[in-house]
PLY file of the C-alpha trace (Angstrom):
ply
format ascii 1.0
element vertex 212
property float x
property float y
property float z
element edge 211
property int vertex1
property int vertex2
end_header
0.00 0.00 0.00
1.82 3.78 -1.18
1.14 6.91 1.21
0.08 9.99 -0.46
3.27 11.61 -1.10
2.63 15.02 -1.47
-0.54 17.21 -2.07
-0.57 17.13 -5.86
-0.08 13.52 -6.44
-2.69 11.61 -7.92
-4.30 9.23 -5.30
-7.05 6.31 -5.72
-8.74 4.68 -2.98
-10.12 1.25 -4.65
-13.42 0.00 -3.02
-13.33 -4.05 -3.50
-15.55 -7.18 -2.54
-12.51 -9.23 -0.94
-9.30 -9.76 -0.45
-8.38 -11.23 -3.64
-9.28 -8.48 -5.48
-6.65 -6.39 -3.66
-3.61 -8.91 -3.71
-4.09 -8.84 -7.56
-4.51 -5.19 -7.95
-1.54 -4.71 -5.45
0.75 -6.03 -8.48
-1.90 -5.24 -11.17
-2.41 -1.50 -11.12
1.12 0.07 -10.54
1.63 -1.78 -13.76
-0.60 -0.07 -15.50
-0.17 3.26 -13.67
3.28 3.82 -13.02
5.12 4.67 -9.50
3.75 8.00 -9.18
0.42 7.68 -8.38
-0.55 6.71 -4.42
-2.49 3.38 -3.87
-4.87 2.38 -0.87
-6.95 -1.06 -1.45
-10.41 -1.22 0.54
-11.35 -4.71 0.69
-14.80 -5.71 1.98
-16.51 -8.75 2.97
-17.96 -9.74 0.08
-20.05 -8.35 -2.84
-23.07 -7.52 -0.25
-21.19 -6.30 1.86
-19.58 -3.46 -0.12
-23.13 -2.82 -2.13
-24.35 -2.09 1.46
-22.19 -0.25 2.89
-21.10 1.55 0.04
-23.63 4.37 -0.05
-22.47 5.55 3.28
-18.55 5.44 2.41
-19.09 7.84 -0.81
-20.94 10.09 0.97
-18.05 10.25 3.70
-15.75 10.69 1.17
-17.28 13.81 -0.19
-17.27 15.76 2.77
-13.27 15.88 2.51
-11.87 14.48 -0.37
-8.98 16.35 -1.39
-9.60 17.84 -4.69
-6.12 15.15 -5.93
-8.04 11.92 -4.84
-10.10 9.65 -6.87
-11.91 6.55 -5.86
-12.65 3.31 -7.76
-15.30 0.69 -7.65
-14.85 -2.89 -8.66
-17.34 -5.39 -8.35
-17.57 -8.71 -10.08
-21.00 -8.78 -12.05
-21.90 -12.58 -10.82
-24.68 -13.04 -12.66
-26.32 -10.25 -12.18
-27.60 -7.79 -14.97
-24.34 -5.57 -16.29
-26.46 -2.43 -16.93
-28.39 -2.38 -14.01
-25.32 -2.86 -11.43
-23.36 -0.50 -13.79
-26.77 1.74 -12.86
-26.60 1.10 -9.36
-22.88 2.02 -8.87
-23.06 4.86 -10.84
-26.40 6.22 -8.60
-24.51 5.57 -5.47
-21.75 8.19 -6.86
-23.97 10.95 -7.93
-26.06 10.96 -4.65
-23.40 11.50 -3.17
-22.04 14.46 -5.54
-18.88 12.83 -6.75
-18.58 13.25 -10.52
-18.20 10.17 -12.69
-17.75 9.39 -16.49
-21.92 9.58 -16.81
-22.56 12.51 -14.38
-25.40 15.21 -15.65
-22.76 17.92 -14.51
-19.74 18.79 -15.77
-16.83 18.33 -13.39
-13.39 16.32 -13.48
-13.91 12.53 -12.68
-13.70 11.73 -9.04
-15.54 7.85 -9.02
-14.55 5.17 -11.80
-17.38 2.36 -11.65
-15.97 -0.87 -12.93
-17.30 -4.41 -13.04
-15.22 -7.98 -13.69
-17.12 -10.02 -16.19
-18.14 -11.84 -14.28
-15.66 -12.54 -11.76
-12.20 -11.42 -11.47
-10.89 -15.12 -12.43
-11.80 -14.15 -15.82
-9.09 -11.66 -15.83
-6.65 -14.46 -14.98
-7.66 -16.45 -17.74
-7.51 -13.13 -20.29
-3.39 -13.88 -19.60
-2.80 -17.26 -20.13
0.84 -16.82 -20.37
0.78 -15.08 -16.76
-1.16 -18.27 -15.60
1.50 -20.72 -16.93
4.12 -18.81 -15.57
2.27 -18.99 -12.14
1.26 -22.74 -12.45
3.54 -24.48 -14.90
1.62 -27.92 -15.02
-1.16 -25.79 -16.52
0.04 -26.62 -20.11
-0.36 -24.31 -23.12
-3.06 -26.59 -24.61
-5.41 -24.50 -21.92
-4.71 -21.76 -24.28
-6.47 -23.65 -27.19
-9.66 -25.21 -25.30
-12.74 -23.13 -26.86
-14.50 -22.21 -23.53
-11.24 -19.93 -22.68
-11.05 -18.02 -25.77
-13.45 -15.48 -24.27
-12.53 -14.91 -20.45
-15.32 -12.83 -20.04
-17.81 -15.37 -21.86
-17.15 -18.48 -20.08
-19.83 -20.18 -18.23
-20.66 -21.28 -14.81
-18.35 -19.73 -12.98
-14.72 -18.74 -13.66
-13.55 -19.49 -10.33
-14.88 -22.56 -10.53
-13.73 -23.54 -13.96
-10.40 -21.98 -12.76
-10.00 -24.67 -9.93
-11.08 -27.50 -11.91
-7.95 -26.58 -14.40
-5.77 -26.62 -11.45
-6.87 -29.50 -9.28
-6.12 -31.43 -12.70
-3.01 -30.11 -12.98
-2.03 -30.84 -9.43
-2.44 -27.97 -7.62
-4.93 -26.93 -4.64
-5.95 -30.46 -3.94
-7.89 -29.13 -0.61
-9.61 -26.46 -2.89
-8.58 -23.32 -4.20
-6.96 -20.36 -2.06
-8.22 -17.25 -4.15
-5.31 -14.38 -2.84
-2.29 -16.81 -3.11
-4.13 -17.13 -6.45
-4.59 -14.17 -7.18
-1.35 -13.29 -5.81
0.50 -15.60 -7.89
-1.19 -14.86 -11.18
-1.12 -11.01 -10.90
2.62 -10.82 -10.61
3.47 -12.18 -14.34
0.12 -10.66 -15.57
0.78 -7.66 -18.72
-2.30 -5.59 -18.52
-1.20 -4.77 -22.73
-1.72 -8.13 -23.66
-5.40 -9.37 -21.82
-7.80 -10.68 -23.42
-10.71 -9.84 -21.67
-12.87 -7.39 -22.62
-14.06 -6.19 -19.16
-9.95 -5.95 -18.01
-9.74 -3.67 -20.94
-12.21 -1.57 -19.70
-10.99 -1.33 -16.77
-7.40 -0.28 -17.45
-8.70 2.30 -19.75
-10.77 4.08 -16.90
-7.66 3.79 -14.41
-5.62 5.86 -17.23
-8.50 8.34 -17.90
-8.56 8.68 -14.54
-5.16 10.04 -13.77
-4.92 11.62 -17.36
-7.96 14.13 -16.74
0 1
1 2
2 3
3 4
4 5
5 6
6 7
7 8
8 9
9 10
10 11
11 12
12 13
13 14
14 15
15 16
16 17
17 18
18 19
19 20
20 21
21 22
22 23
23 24
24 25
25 26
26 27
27 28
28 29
29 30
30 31
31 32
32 33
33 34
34 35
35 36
36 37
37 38
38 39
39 40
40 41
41 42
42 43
43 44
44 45
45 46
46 47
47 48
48 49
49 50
50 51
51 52
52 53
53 54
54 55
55 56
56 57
57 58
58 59
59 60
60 61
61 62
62 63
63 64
64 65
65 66
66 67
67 68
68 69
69 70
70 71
71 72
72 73
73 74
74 75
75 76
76 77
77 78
78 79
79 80
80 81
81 82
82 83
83 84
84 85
85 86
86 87
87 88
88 89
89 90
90 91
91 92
92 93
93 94
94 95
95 96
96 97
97 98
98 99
99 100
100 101
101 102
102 103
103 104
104 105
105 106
106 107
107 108
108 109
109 110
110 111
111 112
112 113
113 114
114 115
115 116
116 117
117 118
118 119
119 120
120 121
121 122
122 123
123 124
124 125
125 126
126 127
127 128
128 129
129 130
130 131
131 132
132 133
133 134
134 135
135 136
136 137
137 138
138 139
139 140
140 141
141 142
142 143
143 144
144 145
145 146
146 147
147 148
148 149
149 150
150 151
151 152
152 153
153 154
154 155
155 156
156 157
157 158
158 159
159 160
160 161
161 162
162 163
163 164
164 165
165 166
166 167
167 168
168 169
169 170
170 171
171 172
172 173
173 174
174 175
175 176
176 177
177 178
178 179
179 180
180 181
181 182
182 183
183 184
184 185
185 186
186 187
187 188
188 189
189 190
190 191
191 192
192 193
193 194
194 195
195 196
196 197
197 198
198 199
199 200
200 201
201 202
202 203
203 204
204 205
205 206
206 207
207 208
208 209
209 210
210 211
């Protein structure tokens, strides 16, 4: 976790479901964002648990944000609707009065809303060479099965079909352990060369962000 170095330093607070989330964005985001922008991860107890109390935490934030901090949102969509948690997220920020991309006033961003499609693990599998590098045994013939070729499109579960891929291979026997995961994967990952969609996304917001 960076400290905010000095007053006009770019700094994001990032508002997660778990701890996961933040062990891969730990290695994920200065990546993407260079050295010189402060990080503090917010992990919650679950997707509920941030949906609830996140309402309360923006509108704590806007009574003294400094005018150099941002905040970001990521949620994995599950299988909820995409437009109508995109909706919700995006509702939360404005009753609150903190700008975002969709705001019906003109400002500089302060929120970035972002959802994993539809979990996080799909990000994994949009960097299949960061995932062999992590887990050897995986083999590059994961690479060419058809359900992978879309991270963000595969079904029932990417966690799940995540573990299945590894137990075969050998690993996490006893089931799998998502921030060693997570961990492990995010430290080869190249956010240039992902293939999913929703990662995509979400890298492009980050450098919006900061680039405003």
């Amino acid at each position: 976790m960076n400290q905010v170095q000095n007053s006009q330093q770019i700094h994001i607070e990032f508002l997660l479901e778990e701890h996961s989330a933040e062990a891969a964005l730990m290695n994920i985001v200065p990546k993407i964002l260079g050295p010189t922008v402060s990080l503090r991860f917010h992990p919650y107890s679950g997707k509920r648990d941030l949906l609830d109390k996140l309402p309360w935490r923006l509108k704590a934030y806007s009574r003294w944000l400094p005018t150099n901090w941002r905040i970001v949102v990521l949620v994995d969509r599950d299988q909820e609707d995409c437009e109508w948690l995109k909706a919700k997220l995006e509702q939360n920020a404005q009753d609150a009065s903190l700008p975002t991309k969709s705001s019906p006033w003109p400002s500089p961003r302060i929120v970035l809303n972002r959802l994993a499609i539809e979990e996080l693990e799909a990000w994994f599998f949009g960097d299949v060479d960061a995932l062999i590098r992590a887990y050897p045994r995986l083999g590059r013939n994961i690479a060419a099965k058809a359900r992978y070729r879309d991270p963000d499109a595969i079904g029932g579960g990417t966690w799940e079909a995540l573990e299945k891929e590894l137990k075969q291979a050998g690993y996490y026997q006893g089931g799998l352990a998502k921030i060693k995961l997570a961990r492990d994967v995010s430290t080869y990952m190249d956010p240039d060369r992902n293939r999913s969609r929703s990662f995509q996304v979400f890298r492009k917001g980050l450098l919006e962000l900061v680039r405003q």
